[in-house]
TIVEX-223208 format. One record per atom (N, C-alpha, C): x, y, z; atom name; residue number from 0. Coordinates in nm, 2 decimals. Layout:
% TIVEX-223208
      X      Y      Z at   i
      X      Y      Z CA NUM
...
***
This chain:
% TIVEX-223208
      X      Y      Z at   i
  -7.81  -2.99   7.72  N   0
  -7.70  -2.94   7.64 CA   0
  -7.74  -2.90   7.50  C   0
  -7.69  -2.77   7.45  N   1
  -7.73  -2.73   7.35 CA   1
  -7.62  -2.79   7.20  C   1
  -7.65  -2.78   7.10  N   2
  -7.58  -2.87   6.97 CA   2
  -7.50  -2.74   6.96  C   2
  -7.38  -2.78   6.89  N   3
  -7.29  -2.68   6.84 CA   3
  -7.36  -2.55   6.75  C   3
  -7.43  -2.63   6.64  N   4
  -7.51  -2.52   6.53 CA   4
  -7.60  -2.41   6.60  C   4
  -7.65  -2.49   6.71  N   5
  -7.83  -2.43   6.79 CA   5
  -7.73  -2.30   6.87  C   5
  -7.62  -2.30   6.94  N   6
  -7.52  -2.18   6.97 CA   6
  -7.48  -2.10   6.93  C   6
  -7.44  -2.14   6.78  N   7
  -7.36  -2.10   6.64 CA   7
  -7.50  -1.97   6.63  C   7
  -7.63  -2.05   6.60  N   8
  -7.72  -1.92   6.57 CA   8
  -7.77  -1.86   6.66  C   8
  -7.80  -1.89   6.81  N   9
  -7.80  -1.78   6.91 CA   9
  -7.74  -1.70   6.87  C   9
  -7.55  -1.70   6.93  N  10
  -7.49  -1.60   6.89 CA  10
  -7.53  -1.49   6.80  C  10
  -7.54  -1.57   6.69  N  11
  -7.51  -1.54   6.59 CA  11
  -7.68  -1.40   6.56  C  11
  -7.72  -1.44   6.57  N  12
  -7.86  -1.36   6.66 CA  12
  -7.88  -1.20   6.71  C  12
  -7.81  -1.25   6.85  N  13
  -7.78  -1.16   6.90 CA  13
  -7.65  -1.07   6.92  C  13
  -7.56  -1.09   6.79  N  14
  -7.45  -1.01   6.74 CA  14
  -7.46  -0.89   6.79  C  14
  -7.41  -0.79   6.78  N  15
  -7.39  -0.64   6.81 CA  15
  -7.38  -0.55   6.66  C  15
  -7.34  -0.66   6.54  N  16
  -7.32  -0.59   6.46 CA  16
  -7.34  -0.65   6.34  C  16
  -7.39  -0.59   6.19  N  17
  -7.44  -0.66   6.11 CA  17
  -7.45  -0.56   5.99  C  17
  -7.44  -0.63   5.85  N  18
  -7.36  -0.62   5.74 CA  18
  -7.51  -0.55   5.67  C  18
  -7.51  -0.40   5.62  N  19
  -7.64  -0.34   5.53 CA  19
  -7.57  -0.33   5.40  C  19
  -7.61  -0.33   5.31  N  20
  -7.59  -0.38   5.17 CA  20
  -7.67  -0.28   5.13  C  20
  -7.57  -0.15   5.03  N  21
  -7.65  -0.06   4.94 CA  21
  -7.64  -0.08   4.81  C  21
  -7.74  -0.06   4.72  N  22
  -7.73  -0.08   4.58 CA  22
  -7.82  -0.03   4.54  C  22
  -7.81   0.03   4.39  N  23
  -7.89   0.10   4.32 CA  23
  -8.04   0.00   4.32  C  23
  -8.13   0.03   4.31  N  24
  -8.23  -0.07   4.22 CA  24
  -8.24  -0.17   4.14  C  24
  -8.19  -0.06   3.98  N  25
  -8.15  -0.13   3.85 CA  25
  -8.05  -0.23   3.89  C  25
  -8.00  -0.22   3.99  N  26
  -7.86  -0.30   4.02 CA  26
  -7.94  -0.49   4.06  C  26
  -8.08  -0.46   4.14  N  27
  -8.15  -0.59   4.20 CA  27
  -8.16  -0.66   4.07  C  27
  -8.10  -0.81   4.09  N  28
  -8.17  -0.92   4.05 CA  28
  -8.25  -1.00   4.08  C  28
  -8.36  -1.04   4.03  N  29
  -8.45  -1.12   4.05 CA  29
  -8.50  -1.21   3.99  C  29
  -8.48  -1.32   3.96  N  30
  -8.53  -1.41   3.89 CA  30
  -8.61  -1.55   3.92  C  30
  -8.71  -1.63   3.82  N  31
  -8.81  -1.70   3.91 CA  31
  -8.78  -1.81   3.98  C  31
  -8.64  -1.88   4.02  N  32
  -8.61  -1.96   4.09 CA  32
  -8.54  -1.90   4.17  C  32
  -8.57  -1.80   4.23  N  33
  -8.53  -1.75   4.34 CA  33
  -8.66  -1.79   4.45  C  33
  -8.62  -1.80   4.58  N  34
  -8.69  -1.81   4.68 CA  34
  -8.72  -1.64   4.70  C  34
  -8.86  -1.65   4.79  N  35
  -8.90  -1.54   4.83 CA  35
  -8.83  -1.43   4.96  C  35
  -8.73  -1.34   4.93  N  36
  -8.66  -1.24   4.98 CA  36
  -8.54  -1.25   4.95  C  36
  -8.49  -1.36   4.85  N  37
  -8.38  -1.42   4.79 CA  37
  -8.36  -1.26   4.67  C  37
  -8.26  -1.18   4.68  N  38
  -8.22  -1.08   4.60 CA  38
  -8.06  -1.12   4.52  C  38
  -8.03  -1.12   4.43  N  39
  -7.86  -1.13   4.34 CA  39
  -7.87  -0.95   4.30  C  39
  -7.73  -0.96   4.22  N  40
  -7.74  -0.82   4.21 CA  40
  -7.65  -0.85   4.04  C  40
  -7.69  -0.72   3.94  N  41
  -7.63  -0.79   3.81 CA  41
  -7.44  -0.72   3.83  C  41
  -7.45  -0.65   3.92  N  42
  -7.33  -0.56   3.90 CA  42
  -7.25  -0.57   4.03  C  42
  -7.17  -0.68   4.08  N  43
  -7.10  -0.61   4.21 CA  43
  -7.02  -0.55   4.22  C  43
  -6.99  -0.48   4.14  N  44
  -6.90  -0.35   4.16 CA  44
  -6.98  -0.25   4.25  C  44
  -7.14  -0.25   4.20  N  45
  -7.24  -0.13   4.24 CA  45
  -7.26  -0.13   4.37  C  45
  -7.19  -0.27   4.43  N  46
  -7.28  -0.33   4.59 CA  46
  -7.14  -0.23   4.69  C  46
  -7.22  -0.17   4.77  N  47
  -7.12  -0.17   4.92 CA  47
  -7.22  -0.24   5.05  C  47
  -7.07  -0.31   5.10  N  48
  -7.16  -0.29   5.24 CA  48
  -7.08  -0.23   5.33  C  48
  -7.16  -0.21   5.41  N  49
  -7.11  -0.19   5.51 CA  49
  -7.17  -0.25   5.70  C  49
  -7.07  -0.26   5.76  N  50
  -7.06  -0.33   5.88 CA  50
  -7.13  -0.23   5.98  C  50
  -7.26  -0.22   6.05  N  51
  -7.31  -0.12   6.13 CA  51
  -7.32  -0.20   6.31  C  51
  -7.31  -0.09   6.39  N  52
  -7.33  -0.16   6.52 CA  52
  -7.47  -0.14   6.54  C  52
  -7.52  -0.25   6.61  N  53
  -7.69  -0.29   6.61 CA  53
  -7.72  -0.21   6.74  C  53
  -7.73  -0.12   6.73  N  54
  -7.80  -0.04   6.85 CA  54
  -7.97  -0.04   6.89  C  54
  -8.01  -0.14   7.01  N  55
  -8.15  -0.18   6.99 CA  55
  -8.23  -0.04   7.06  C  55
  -8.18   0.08   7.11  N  56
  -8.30   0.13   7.13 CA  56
  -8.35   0.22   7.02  C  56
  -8.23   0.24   6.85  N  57
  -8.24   0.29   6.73 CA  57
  -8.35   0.18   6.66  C  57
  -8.32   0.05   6.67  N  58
  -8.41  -0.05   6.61 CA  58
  -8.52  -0.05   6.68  C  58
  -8.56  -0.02   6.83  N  59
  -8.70   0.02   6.83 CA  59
  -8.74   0.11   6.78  C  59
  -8.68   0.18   6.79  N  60
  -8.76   0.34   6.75 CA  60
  -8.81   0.33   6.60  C  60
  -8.70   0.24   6.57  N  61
  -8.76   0.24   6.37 CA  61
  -8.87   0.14   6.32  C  61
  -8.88   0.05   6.46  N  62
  -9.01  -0.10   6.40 CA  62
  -9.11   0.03   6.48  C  62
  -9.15   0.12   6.56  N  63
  -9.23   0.18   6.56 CA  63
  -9.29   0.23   6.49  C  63
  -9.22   0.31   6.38  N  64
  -9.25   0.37   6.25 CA  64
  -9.22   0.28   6.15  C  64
  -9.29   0.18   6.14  N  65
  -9.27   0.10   6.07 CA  65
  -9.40   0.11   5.99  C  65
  -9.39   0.07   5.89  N  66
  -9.56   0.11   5.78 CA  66
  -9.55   0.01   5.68  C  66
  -9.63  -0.05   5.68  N  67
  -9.68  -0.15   5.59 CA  67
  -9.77  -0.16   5.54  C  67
  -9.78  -0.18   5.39  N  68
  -9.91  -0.11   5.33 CA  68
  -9.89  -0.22   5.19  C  68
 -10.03  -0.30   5.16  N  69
 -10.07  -0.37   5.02 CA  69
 -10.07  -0.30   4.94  C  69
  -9.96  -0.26   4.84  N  70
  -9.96  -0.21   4.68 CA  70
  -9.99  -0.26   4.63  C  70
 -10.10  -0.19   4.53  N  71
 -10.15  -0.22   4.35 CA  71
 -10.00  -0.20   4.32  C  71
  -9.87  -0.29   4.25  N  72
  -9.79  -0.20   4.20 CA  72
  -9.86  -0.15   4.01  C  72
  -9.95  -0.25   3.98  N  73
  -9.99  -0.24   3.83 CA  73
 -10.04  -0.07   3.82  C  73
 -10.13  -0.02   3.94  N  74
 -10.20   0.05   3.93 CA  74
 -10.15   0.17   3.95  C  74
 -10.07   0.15   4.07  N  75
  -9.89   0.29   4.08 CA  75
  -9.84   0.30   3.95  C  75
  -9.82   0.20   3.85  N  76
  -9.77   0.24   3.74 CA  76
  -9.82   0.28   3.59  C  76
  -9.98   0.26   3.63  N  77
 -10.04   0.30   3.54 CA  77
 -10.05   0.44   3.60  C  77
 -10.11   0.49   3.74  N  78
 -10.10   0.60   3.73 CA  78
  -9.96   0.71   3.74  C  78
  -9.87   0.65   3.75  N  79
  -9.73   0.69   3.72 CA  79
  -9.74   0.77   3.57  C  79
  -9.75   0.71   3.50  N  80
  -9.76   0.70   3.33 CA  80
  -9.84   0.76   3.36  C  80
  -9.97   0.76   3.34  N  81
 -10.05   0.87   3.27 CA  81
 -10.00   1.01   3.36  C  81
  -9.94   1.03   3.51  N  82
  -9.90   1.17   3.52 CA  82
  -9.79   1.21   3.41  C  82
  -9.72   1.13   3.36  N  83
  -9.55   1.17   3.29 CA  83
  -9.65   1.21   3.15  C  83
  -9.75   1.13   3.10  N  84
  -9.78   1.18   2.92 CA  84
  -9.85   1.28   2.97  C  84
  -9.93   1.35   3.11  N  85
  -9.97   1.44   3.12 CA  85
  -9.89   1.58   3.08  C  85
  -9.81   1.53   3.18  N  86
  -9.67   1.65   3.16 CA  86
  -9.60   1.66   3.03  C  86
  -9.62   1.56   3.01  N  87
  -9.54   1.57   2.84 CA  87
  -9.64   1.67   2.76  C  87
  -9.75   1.63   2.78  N  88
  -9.85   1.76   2.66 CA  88
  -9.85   1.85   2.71  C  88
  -9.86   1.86   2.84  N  89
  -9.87   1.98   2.90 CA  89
  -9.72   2.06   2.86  C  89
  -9.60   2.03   2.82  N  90
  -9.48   2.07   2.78 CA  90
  -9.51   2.11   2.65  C  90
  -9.54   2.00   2.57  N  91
  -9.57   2.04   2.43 CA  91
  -9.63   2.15   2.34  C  91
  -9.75   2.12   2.47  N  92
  -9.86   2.23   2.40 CA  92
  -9.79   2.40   2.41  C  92
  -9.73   2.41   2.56  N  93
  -9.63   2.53   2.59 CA  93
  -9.55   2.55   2.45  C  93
  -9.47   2.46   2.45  N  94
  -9.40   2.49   2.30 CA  94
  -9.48   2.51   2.13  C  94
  -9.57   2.46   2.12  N  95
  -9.67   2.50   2.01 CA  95
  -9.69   2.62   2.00  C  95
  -9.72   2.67   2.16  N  96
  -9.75   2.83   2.20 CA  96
  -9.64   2.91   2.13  C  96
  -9.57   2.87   2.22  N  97
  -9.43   2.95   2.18 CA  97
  -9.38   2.96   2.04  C  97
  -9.38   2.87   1.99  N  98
  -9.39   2.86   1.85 CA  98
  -9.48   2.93   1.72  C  98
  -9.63   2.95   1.77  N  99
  -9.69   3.05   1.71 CA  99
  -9.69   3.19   1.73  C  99
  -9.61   3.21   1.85  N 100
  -9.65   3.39   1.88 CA 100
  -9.48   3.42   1.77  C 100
  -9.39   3.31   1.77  N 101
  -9.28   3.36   1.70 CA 101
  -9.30   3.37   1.52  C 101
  -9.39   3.29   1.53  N 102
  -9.41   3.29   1.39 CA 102
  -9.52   3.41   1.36  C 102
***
């Protein structure tokens, strides 16, 4: 015989339907006594959820295409930054241009 709780999360398991939670980014809270995949959010006005039916031959098809990949994030954002001050001179210099053929 199974315990009340050990039933509670079978069910609970294999539901049919289950709660996705949208929010901006800037909206994620994270702070260091959080446990790991533990998310808060600073704004719940910003949160919706919504209630979806779990359709498993949609959830196969998406753990198929599933991609998992080790980020540098330090290094995405160093080279982030240097493309934006790229473009920034590259803006500027345009306007210096423009600037001398008027003068």
């Amino acid at each position: 015989p199974r315990s009340w709780t050990t039933t509670q999360r079978m069910l609970r398991c294999k539901s049919f339907d289950m709660d996705v939670v949208y929010t901006p980014y800037p909206n994620l809270k994270k702070t260091g006594d959080m446990v790991a995949g533990q998310v808060g959010f600073h704004k719940s006005k910003k949160v919706v959820k919504v209630n979806v039916e779990k359709n498993n031959e949609v959830w196969k098809k998406l753990e198929k295409t599933r991609d998992e990949r080790d980020i540098d994030l330090k290094e995405e954002r160093e080279r982030r930054d240097k493309e934006e001050r790229d473009e920034l001179k590259k803006h500027q210099k345009v306007l210096r241009d423009m600037e001398k053929v008027k003068i």
